[in-house]
Backbone bond lengths (Angstrom), bond angles and torsions (degrees), N, CA, C in turn:
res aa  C-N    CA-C-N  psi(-1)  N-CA   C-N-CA  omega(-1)  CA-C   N-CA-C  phi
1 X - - - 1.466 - - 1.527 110.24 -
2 X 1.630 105.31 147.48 1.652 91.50 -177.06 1.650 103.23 -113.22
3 X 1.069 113.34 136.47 1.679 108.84 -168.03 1.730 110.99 -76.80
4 X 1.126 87.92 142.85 1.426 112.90 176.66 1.908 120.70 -30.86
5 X 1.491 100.57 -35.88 1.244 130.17 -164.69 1.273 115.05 -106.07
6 X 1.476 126.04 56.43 1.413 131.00 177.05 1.496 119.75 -67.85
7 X 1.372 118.83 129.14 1.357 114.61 174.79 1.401 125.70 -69.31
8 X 1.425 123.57 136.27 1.445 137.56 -173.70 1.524 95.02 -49.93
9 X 1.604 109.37 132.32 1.200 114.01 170.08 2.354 115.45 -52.00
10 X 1.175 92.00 169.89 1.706 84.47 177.02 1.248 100.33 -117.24
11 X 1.171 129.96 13.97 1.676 124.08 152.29 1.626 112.99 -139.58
12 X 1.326 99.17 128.91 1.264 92.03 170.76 1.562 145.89 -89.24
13 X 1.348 132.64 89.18 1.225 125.63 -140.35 1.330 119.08 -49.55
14 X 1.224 128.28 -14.97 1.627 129.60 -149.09 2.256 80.64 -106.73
15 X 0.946 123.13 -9.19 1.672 125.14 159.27 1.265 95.06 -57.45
16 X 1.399 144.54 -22.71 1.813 119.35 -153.14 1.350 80.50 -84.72
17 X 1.567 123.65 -58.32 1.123 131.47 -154.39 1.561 117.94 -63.58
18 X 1.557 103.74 -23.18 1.380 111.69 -178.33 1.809 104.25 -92.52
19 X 1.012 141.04 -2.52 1.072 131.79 -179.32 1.102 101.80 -110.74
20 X 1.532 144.77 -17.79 1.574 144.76 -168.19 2.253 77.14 -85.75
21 X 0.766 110.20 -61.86 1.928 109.12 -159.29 1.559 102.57 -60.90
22 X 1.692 124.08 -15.25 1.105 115.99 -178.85 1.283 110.27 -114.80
23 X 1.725 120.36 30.78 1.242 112.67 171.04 1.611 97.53 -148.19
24 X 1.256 148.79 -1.71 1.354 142.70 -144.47 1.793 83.93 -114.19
25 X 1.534 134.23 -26.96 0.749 111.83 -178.87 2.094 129.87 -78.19
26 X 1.148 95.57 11.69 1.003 132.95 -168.19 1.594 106.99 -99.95
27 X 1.703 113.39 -31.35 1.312 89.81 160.51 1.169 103.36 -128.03
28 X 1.599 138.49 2.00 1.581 125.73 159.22 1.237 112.63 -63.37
29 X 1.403 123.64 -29.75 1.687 120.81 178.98 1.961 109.91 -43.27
30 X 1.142 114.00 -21.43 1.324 124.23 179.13 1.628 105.37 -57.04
31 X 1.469 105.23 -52.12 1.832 113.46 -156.53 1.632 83.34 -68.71
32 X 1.019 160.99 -68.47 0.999 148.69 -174.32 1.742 144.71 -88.50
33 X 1.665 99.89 51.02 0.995 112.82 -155.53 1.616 103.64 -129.00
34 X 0.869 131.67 117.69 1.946 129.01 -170.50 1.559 100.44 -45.01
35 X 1.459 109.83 -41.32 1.975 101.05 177.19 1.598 118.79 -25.58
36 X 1.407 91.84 -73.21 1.277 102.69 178.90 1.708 129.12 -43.30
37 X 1.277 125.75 -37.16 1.418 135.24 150.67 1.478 101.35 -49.18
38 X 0.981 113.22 -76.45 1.487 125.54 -161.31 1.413 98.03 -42.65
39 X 1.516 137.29 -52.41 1.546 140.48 -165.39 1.204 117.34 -82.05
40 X 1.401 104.67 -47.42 1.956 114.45 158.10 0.773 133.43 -76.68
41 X 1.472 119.84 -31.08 1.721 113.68 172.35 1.721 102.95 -66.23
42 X 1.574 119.87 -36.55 1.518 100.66 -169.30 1.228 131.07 -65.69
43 X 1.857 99.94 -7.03 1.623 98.75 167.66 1.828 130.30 -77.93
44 X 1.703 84.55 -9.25 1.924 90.01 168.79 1.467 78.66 132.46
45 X 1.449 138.79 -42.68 1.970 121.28 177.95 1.433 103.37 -27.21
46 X 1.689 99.93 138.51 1.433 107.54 156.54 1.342 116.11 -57.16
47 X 1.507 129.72 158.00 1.916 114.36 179.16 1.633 91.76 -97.23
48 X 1.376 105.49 142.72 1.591 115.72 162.91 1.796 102.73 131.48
49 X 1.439 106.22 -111.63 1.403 106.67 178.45 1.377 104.36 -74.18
50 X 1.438 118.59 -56.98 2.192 98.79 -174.92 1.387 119.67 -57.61
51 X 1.295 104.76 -39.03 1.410 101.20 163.31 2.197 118.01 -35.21
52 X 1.304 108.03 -68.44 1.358 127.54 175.15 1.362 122.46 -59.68
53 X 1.146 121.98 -29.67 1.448 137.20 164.51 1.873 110.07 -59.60
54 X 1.341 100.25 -73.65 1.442 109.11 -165.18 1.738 103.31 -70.82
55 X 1.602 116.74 -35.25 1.326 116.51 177.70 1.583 117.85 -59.32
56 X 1.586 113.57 -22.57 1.358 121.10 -179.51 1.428 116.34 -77.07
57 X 1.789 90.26 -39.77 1.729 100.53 -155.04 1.657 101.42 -97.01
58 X 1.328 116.93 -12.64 1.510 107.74 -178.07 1.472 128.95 -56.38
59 X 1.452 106.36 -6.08 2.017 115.82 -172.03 1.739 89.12 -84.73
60 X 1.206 119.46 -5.72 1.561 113.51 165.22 1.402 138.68 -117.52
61 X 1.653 104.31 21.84 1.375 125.87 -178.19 1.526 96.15 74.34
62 X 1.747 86.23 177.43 1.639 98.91 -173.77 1.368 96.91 -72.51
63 X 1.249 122.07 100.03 1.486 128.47 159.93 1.693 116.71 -99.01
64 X 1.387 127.43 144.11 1.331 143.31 -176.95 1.431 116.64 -54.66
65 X 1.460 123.28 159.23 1.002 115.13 -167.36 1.678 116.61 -73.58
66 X 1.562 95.36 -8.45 1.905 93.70 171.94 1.792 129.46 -81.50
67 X 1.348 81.53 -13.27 1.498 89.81 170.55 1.632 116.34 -76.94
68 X 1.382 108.11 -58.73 1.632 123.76 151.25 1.311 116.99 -26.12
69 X 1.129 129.32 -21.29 1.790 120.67 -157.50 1.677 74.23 -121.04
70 X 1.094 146.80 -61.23 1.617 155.19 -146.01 1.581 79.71 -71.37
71 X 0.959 137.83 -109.75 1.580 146.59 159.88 1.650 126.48 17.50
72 X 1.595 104.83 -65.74 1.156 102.55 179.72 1.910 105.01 -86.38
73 X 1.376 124.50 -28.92 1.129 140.92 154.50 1.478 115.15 91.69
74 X 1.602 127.71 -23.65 1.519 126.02 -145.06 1.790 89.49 -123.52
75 X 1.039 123.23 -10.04 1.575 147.87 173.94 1.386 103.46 -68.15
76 X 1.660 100.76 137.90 1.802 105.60 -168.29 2.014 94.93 -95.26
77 X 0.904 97.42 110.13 1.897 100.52 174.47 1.371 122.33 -22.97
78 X 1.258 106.04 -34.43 1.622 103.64 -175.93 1.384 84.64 -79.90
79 X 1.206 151.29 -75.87 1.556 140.74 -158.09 1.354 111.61 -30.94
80 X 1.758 103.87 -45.61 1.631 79.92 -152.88 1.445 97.35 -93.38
81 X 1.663 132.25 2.97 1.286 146.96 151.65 1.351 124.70 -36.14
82 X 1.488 99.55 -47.99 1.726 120.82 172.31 1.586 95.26 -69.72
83 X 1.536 145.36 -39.76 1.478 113.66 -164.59 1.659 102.08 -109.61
84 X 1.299 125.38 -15.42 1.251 122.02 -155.03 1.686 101.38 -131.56
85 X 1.398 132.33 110.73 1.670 122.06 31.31 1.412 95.65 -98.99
86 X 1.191 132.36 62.24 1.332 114.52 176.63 1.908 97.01 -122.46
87 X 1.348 121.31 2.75 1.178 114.44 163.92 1.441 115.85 -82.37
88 X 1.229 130.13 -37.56 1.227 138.11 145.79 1.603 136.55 -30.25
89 X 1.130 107.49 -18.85 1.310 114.34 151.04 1.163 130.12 -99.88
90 X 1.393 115.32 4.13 1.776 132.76 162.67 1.331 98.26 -80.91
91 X 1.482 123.63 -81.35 1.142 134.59 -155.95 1.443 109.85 -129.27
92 X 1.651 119.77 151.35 1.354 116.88 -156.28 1.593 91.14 -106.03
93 X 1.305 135.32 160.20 1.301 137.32 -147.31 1.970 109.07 -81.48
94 X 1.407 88.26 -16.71 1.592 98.15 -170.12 1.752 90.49 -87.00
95 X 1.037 134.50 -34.50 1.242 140.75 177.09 1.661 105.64 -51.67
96 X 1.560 98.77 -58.71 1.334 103.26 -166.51 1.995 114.36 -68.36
97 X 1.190 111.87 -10.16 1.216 138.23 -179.21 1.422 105.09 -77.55
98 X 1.168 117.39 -67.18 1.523 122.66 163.89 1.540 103.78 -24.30
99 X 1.079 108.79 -89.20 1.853 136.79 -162.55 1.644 98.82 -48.51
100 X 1.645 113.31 -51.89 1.492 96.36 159.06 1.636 137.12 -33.91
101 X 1.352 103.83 -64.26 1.264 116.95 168.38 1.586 124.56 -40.86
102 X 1.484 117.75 -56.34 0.944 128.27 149.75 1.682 128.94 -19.35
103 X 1.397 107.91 -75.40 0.794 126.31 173.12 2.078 113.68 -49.91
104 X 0.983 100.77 -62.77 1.539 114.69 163.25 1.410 118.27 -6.18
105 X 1.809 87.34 -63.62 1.431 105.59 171.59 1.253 141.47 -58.00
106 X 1.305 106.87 -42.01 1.067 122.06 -172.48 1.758 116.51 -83.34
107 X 1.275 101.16 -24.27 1.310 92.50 -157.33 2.090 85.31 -97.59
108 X 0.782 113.74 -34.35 1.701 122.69 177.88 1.845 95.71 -59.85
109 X 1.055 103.08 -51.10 1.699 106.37 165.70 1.395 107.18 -34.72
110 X 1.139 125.22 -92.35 1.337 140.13 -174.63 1.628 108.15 -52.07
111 X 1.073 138.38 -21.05 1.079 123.70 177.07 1.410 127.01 -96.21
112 X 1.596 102.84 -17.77 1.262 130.16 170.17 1.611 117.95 -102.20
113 X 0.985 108.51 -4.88 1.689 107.01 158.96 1.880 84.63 85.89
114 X 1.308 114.60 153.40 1.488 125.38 166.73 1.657 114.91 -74.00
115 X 1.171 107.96 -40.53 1.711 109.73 157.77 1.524 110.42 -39.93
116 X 1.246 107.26 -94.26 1.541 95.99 171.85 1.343 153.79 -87.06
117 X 1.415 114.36 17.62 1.438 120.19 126.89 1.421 145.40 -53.77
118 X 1.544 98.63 -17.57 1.355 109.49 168.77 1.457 112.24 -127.54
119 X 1.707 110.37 58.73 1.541 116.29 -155.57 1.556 87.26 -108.21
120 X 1.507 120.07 164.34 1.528 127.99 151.87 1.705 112.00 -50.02
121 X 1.503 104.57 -41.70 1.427 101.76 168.34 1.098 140.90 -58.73
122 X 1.218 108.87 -36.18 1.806 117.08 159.50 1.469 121.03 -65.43
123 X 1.383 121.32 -39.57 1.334 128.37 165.52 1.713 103.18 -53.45
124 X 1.189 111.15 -50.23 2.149 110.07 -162.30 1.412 94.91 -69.23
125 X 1.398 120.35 -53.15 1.677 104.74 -178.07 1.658 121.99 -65.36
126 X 1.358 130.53 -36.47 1.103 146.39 155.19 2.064 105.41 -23.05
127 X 1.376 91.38 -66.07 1.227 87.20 178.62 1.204 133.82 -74.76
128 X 1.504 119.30 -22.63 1.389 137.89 172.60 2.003 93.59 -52.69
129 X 1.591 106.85 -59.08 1.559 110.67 -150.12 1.504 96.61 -72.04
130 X 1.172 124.27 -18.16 1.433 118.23 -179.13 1.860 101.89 -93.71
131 X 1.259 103.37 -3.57 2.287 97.21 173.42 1.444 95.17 -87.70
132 X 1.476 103.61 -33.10 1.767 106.93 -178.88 1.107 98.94 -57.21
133 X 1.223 133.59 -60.19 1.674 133.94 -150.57 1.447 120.04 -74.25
134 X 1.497 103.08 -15.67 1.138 117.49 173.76 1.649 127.39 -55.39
135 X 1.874 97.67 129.30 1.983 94.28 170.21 2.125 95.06 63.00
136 X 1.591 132.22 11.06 1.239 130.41 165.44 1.712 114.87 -61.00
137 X 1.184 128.91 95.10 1.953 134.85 163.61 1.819 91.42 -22.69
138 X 1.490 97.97 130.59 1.590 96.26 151.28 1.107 109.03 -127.73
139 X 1.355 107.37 59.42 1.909 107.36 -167.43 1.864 80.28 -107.78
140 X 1.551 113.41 128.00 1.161 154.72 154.56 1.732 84.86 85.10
141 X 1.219 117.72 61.00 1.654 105.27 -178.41 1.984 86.00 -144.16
142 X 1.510 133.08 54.33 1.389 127.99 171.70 1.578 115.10 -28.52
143 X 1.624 118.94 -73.86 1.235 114.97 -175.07 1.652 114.91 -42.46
144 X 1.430 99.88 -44.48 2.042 93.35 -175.21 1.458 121.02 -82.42
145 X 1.587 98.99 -13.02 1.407 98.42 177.12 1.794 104.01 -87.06
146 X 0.896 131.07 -33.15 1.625 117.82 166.49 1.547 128.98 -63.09
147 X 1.609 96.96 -20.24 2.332 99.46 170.06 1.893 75.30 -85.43
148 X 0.985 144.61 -33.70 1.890 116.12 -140.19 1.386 82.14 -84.29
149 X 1.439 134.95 -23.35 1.098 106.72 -163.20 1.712 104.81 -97.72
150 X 0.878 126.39 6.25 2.304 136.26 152.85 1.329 86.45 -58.95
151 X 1.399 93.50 138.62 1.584 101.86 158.15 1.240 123.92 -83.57
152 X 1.562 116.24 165.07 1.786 113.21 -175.87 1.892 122.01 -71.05
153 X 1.718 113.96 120.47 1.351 92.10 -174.39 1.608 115.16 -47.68
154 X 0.770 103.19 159.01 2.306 119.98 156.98 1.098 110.15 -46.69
155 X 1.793 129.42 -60.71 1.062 149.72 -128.66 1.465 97.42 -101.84
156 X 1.351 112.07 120.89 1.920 103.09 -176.39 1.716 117.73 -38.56
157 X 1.612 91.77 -61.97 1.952 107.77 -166.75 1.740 109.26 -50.65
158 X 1.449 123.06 -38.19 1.392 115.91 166.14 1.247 115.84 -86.73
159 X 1.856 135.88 -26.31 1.252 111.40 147.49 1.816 134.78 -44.11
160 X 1.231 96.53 -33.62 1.660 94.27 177.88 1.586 105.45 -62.13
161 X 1.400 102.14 -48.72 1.639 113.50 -170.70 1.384 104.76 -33.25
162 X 1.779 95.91 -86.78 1.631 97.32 153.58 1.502 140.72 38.78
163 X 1.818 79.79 -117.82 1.455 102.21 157.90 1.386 119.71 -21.99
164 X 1.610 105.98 -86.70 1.779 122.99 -173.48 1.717 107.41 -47.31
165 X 1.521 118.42 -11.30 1.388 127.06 179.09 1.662 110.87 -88.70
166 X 1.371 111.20 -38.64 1.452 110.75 155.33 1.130 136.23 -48.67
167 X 1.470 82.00 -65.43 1.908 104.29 -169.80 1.838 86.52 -56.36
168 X 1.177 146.14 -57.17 1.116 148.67 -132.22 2.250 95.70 -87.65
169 X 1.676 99.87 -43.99 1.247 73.45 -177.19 1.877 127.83 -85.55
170 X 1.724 87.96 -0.22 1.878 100.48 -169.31 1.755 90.47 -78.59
171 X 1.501 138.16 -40.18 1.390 119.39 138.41 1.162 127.28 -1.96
172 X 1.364 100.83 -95.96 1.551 118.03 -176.30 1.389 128.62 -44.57
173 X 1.639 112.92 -11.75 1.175 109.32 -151.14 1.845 78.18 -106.16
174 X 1.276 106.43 -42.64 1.821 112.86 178.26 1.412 101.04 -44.24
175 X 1.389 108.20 -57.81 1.784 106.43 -171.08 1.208 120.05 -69.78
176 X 1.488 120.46 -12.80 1.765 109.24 161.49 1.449 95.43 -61.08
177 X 1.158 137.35 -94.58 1.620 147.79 170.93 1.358 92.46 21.45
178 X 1.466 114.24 -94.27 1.522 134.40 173.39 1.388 101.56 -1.07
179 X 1.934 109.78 -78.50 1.408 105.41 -148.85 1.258 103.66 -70.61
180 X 1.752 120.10 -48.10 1.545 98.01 146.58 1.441 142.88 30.84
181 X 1.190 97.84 -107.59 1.259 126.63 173.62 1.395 112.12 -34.28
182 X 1.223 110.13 -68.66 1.417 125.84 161.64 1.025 148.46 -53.49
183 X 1.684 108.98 1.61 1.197 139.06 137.78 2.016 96.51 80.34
184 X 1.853 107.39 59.84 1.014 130.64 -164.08 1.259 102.41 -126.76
185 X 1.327 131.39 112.02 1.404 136.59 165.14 1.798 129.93 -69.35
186 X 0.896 144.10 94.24 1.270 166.15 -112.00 2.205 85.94 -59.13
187 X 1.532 114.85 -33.03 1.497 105.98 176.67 1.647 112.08 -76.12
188 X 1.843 110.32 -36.54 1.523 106.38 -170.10 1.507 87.08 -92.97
189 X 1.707 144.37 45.02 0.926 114.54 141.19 1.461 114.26 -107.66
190 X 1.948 116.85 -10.45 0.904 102.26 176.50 1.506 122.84 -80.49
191 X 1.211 104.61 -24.78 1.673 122.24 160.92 1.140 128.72 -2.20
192 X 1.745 91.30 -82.83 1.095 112.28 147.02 1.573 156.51 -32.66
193 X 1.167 78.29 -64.76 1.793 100.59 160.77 1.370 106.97 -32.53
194 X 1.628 107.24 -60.31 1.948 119.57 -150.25 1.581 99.37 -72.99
195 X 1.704 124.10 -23.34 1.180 152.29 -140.63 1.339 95.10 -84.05
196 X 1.688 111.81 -45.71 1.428 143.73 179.37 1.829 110.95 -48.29
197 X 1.414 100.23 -21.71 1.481 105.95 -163.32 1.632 111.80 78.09
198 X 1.527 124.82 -11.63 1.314 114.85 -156.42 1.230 127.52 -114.13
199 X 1.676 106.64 2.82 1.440 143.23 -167.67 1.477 120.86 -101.51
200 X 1.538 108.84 -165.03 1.803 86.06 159.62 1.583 114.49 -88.48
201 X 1.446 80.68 152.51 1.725 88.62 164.25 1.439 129.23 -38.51
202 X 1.127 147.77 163.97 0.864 132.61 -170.16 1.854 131.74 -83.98
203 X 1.664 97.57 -22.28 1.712 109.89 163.11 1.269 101.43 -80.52
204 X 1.445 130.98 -23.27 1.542 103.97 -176.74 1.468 107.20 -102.95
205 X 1.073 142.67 17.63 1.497 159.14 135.26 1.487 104.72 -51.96
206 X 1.956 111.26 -72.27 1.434 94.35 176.41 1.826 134.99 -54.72
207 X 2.010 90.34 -38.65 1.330 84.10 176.79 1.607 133.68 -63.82
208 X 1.976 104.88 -29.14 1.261 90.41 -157.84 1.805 96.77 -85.11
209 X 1.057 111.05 -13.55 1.872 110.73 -147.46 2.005 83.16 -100.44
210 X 0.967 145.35 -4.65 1.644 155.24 155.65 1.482 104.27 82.55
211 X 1.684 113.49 39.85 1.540 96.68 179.96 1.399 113.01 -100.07
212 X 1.252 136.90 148.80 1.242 130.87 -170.77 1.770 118.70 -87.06
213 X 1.187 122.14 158.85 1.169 151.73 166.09 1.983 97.47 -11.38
214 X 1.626 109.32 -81.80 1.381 125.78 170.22 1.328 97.48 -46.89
215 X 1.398 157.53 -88.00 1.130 169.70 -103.70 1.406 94.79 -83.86
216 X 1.425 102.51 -49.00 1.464 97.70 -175.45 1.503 126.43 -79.39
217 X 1.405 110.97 -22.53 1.115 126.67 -177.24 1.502 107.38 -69.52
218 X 1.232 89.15 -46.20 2.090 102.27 -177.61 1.555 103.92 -55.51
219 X 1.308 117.67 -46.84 1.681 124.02 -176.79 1.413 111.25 -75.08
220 X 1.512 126.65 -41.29 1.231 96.06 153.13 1.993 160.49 -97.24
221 X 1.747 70.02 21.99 1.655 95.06 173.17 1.565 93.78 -89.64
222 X 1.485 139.88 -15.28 1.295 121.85 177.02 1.724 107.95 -99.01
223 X 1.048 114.78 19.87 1.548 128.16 -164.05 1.599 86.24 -123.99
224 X 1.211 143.48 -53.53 1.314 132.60 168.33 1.156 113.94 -67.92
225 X 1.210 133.67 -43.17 1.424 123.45 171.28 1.925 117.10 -47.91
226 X 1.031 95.91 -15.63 1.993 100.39 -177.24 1.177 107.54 -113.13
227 X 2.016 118.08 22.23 1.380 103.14 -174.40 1.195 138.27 69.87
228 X 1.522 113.64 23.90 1.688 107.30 -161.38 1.888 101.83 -136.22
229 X 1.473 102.21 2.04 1.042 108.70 173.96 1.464 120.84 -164.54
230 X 1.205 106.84 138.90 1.953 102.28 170.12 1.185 114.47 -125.02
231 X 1.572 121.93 -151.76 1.316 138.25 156.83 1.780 126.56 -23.36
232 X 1.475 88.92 -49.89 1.370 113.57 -144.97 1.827 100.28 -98.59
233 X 1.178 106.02 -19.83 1.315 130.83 -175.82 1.397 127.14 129.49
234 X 1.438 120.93 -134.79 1.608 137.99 157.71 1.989 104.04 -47.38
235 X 1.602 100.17 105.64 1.499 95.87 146.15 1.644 137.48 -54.00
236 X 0.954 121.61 160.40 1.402 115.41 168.32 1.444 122.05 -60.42
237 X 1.584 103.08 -16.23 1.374 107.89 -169.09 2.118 103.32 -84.01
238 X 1.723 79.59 -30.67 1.934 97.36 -178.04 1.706 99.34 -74.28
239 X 1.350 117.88 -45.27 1.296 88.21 -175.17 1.236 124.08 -71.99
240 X 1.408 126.84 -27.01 1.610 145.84 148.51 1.760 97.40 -14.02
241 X 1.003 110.99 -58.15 1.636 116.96 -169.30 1.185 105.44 -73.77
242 X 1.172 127.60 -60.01 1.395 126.11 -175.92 1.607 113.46 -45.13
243 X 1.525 116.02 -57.10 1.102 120.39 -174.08 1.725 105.11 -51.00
244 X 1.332 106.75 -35.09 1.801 118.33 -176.31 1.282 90.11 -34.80
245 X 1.315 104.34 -70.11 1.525 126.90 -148.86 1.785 122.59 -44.00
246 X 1.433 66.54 -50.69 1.877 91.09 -178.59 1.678 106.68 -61.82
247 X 1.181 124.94 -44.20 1.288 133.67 -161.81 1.797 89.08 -85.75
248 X 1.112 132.36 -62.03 1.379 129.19 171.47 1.575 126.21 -26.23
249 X 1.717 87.77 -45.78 1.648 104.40 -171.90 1.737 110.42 -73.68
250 X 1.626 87.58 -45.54 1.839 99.64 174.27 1.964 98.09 -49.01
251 X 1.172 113.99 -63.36 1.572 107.07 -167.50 0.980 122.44 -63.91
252 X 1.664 135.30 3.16 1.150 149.87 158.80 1.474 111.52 -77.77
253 X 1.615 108.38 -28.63 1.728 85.84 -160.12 1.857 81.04 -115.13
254 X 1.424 125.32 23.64 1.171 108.84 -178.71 1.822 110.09 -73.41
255 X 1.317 137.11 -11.35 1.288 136.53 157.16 1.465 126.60 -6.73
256 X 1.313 99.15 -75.71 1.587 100.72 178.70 1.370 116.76 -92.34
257 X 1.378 132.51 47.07 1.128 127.25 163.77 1.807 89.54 -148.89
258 X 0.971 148.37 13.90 1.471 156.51 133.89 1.146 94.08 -69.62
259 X 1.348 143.75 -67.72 1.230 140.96 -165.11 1.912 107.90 -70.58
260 X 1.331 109.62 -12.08 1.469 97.41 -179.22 1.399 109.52 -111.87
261 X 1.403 120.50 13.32 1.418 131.82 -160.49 0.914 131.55 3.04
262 X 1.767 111.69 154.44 1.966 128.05 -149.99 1.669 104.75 -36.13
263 X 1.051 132.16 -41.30 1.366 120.57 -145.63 1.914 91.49 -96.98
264 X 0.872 134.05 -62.04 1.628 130.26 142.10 1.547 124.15 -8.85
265 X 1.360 131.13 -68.08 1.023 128.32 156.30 1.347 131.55 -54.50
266 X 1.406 108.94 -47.84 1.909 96.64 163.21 1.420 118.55 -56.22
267 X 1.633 121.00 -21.49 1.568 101.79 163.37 1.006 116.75 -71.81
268 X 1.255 131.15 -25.64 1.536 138.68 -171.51 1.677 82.80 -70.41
269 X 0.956 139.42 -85.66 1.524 145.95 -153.38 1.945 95.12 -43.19
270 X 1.350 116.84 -45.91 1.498 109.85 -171.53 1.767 85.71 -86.24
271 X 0.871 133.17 -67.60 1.516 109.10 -159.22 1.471 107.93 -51.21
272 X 1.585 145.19 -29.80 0.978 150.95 176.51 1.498 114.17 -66.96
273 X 0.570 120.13 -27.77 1.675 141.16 -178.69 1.665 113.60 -84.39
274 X 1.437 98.98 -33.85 1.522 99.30 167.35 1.128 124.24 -71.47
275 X 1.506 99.69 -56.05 1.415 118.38 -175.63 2.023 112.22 -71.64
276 X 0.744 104.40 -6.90 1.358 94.37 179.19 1.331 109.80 -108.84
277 X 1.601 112.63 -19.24 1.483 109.28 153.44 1.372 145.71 -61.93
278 X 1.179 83.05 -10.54 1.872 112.75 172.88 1.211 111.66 -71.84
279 X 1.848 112.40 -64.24 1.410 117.47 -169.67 1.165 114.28 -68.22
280 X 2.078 131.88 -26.52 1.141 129.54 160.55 1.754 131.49 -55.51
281 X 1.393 91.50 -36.04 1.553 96.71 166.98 1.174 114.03 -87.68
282 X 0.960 111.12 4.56 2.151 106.56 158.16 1.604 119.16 -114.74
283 X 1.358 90.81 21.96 1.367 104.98 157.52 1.842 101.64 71.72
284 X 0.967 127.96 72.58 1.377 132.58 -153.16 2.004 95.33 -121.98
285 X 1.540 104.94 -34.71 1.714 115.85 173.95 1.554 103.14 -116.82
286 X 1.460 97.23 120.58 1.978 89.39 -174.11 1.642 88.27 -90.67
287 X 1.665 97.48 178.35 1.706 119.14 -162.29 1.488 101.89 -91.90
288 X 1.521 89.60 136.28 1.892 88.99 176.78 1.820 97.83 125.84
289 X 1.221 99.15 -31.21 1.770 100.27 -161.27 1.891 99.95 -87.00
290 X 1.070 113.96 -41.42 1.299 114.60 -155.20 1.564 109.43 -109.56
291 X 1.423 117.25 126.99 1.997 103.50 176.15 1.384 122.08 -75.25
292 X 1.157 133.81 -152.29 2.182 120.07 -178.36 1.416 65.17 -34.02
């Protein structure tokens, strides 16, 4: 017999999901931030996509543009064909690593005010995300295994960065797998995604990720053909999937927050939550790009 009186689990799963949304904005605020132009372009990167390409992909050496497209995944090949390996002959990857960092700084600086960039709070989460990261497998995880292997800055505000740059790509690297699995092509997953309401919009999907007009049309005429989309948007059968996804992806990246346990991670979730409420209300994601 199983008694009536089951004990409360000691982690709560729906924490993975709440601590990845209250800390990633903290280091995507970077991809759209003039710093980053400003620090990479001065080494000779074009500003915009090479800039974003080589600044992402440099924790894995100068690698080709097929590794880049496999990796980042939702990116139309010819785009990232046009900047990569040809950023690499601007600037050498350790260069571009530098100027990241840099950049990091500066622009998390300014968005976070010098008060709290140089707060006790930025130091306590910093250190929390690097106990998380700790002893983390990067076996089939490329993007996180090329930042794990940089060493950790000194300096709290780019250790946090860091951190939220790990934690964010050992994610990312689970949820390629995921869509994978799910038998999702890197355009009908962003599709999807935008379909979700929770992604980008749908012009800044085409603009930033370079797929064209036809391209898209073609992907989501093969996305209705499997039931997963119509007119109207996400089928029931598509949102069915999506939700898969999400819950799949959460149990992939639940690692470092099992390893940093519930009462640890909910500070991470409130200190993350502060601080990224800051950089949003200083306007850190402009309007138009993002759905709720």
């Amino acid at each position: 017999m199983v008694s009536a009186e089951q004990p409360e689990p000691a982690f709560d799963p729906a924490l993975v999901g709440r601590a990845h949304r209250a800390i990633d904005p903290l280091h995507s605020q970077l991809y759209f931030a003039p710093e980053q132009d400003e620090h990479l372009g001065a080494l000779g990167l074009r500003t915009g996509r090479m800039v974003y390409f080589a600044g992402r992909a440099a924790a894995m050496g100068a690698v080709g543009a097929g590794v880049v497209t496999a990796t980042f995944y939702n990116f139309a090949p010819s785009l990232v064909a046009h900047m990569i390996p040809r950023a690499w002959t601007l600037a050498t990857p350790e260069q571009v690593l530098a100027a990241r960092l840099d950049a990091a700084r500066a622009s998390l600086t300014r968005l976070l005010g010098e008060e709290i960039a140089g707060s006790p709070e930025v130091a306590e989460l910093a250190g929390l995300l690097r106990e998380a990261c700790a002893d983390l497998s990067a076996e089939g995880r490329p993007l996180f295994a090329g930042h794990a292997d940089l060493p950790w800055p000194e300096e709290p505000l780019l250790a946090l960065w860091h951190g939220t740059t790990l934690l964010r790509e050992h994610r990312g690297d689970g949820h390629v797998a995921v869509l994978v699995h799910a038998g999702l092509t890197g355009l009908e997953a962003l599709i999807t995604h935008c379909a979700t309401g929770r992604g980008f919009t749908v012009p800044a999907a085409k603009a930033t990720r370079g797929w064209s007009d036809e391209q898209w049309d073609a992907a989501c005429a093969a996305l209705a053909e499997r039931g997963l989309l119509d007119d109207a948007g996400l089928t029931e059968e598509g949102e069915e999937l999506r939700a898969r996804i999400e819950v799949q992806t959460d149990a992939l990246a639940a690692d470092p927050w099992l390893q940093l346990g519930a009462e640890k991670t909910a500070r991470v979730v409130e200190l993350g939550k502060g601080l990224s409420r800051v950089i949003t209300a200083n306007g850190a994601f402009g309007q138009g790009i993002f759905g709720r």
